[in-house]
C-alpha positions in Angstrom: 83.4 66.5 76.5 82.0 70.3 75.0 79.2 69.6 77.3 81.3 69.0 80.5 83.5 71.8 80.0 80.6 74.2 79.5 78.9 72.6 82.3 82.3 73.8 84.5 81.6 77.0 84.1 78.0 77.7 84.2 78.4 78.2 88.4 80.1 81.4 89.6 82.7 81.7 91.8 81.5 84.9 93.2 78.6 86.5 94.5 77.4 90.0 93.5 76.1 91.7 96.4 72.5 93.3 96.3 71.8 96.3 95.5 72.1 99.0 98.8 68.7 100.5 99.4 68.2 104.6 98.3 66.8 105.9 101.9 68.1 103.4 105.1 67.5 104.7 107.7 67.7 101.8 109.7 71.7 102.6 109.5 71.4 105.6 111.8 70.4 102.9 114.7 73.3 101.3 114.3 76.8 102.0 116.2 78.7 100.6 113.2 77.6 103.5 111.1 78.8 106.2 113.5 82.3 104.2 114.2 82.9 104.1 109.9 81.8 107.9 110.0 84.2 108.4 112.8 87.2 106.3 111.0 86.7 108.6 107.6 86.9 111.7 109.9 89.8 110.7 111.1 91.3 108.7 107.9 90.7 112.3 105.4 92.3 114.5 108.6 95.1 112.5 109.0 95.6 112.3 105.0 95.1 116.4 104.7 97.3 116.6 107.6 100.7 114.8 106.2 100.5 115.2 102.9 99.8 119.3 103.0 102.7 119.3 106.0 104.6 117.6 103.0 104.1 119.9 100.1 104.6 123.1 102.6 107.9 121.7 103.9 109.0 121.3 100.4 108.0 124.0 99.3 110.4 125.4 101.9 113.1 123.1 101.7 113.5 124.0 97.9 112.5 127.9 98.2 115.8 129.1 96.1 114.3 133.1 97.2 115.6 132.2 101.3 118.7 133.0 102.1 121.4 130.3 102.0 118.9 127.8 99.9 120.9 128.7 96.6 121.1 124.8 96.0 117.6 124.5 97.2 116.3 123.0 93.7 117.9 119.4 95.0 116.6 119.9 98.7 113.8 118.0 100.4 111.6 115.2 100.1 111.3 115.7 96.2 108.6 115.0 94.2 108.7 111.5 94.3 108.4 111.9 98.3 105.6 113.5 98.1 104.3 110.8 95.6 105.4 108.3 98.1 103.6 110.5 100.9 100.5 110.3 99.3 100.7 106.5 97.9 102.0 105.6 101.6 99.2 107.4 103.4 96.3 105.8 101.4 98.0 102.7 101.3 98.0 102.4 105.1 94.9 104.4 105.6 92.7 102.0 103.5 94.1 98.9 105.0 93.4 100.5 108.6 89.6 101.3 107.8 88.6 99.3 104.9 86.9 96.9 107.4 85.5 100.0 109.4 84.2 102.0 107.0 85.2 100.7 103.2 88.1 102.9 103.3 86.9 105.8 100.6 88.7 108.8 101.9 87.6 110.5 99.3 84.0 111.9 98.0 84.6 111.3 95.0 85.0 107.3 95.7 81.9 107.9 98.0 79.9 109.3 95.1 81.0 106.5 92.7 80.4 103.7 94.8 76.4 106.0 95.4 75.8 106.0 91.5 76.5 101.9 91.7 74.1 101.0 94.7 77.1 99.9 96.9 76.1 102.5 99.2 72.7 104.0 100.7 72.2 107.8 100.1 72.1 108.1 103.7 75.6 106.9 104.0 77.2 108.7 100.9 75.5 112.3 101.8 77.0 111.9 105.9 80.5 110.0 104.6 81.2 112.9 102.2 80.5 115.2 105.2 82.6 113.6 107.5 85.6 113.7 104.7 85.1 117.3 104.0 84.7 117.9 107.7 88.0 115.7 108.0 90.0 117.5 105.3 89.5 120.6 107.1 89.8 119.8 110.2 93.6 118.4 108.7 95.0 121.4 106.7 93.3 123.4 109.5 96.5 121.2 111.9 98.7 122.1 109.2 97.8 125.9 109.3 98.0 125.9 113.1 101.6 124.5 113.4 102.8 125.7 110.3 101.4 129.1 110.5 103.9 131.3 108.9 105.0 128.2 106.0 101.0 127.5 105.1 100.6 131.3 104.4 104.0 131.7 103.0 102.8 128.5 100.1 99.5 128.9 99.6 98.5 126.0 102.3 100.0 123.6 99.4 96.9 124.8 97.4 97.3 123.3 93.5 97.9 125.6 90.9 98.5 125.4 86.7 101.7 125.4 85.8 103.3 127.9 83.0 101.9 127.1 79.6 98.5 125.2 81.2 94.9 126.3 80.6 92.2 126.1 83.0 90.7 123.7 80.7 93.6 121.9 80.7 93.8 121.5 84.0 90.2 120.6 84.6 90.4 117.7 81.8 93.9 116.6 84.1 91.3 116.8 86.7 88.5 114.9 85.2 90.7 112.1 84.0 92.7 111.6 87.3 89.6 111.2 89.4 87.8 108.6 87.0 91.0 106.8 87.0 91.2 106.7 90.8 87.1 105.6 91.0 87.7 102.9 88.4 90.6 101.9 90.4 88.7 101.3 93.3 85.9 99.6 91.6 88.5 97.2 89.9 90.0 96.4 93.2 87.1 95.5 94.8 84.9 93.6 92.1 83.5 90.7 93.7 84.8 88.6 91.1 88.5 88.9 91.9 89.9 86.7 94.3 91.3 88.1 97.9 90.3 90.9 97.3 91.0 92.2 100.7 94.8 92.0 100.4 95.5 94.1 97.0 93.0 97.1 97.8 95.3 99.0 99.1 98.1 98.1 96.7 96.1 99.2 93.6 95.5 102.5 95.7 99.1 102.8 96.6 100.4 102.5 92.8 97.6 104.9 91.7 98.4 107.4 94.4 101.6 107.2 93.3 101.1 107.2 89.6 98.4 110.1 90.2 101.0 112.1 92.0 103.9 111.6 89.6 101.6 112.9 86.4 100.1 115.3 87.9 96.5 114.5 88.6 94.0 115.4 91.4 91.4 113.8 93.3 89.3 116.3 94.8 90.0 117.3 97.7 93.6 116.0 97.9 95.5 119.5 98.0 98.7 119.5 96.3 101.1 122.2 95.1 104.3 122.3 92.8 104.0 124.9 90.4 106.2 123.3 87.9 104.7 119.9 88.2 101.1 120.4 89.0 98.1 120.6 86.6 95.7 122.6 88.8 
């Protein structure tokens, strides 16, 4: 009977994809690789884009310095609407372009996902460019509409709050970004099972978790003085 039940569990359920190649350069050939370049362009801009336009219009919303926002304290989207705002947007953003591109949004994810093997160095170097290129190209749509606000807030630029060190607010930093990579490898570990479903819920609840205490993930811009940790 030992033997049997042993035996049951000597074949895995899963299987652990190979290694991805240092240099491959036969993904430059390919129209795949440009279209999942393309969709993190577009998934990072359109991230920068709602989630700085967020911060900035609360930011104004609650400004008690304007004239008539005495009660401006209780005004706006909150904090928890911008925790939603950023747990919505990578909630639909990874489910829109996880089977285009992986969904990273983020170099940070790209970098992690580099140091496993789950991505050439060819891919990591050009998906981190087109996310940087992205999240400029969104707070830059921000800046443009929103001239007078973005200059006004700091472009929703983070900050330490009162009584925060810089140190403090690196190690907020450091610990908010492994959390999000280990997240991401959790959620798409071969061994779990439909796997493509609950991606972007694990994402969603960090996002929201991440912006509720506080924590940063690169090049996500946020601003609250009172809440933020950098």
């Amino acid at each position: 009977m030992g033997k049997e039940v042993e035996g049951e569990f000597t074949a895995k359920d899963y299987t652990d994809p190979p290694p991805a190649p240092l240099i491959d350069t036969v993904e430059l050939t390919k129209w795949s690789f440009y279209r999942a370049l393309i969709a993190e362009f577009i998934a990072t801009l359109l991230f920068l884009y709602i989630t700085v336009a967020t911060v900035i219009g609360y930011k104004h919303q609650s400004d008690g310095t304007l004239p008539g926002n005495a009660d401006a304290a209780c005004s706006g989207v909150g904090i928890l609407g911008i925790a939603w705002a950023f747990g919505g947007m990578i909630f639909i953003l990874v489910y829109c372009t996880a089977g285009i591109s992986g969904g990273h949004i983020n170099p940070a994810v790209t970098f992690g996902l580099f140091l496993a093997r789950k991505v050439s160095l060819v891919r990591a170097v050009l998906y981190m460019v087109a996310q940087c290129l992205g999240a400029v190209c969104g707070v830059g749509l921000v800046k443009a509409f929103q001239s007078a606000f973005y200059v006004r807030y700091g472009g929703g630029a983070n900050e330490l709050a009162d009584g925060y060190s810089k140190g403090t607010g690196l190690a907020a930093e450091i610990i908010g970004t492994f959390v999000l990579v280990y997240t991401v490898f959790s959620a798409t570990d071969p061994k779990r099972n439909a796997r493509d479903s609950h991606i972007p819920v694990s994402l969603f609840y960090y996002q929201n978790l991440d912006r509720s205490l506080n924590f940063s993930s690169f090049v996500h811009i946020y601003n609250c003085p009172s809440f933020s940790s950098s």
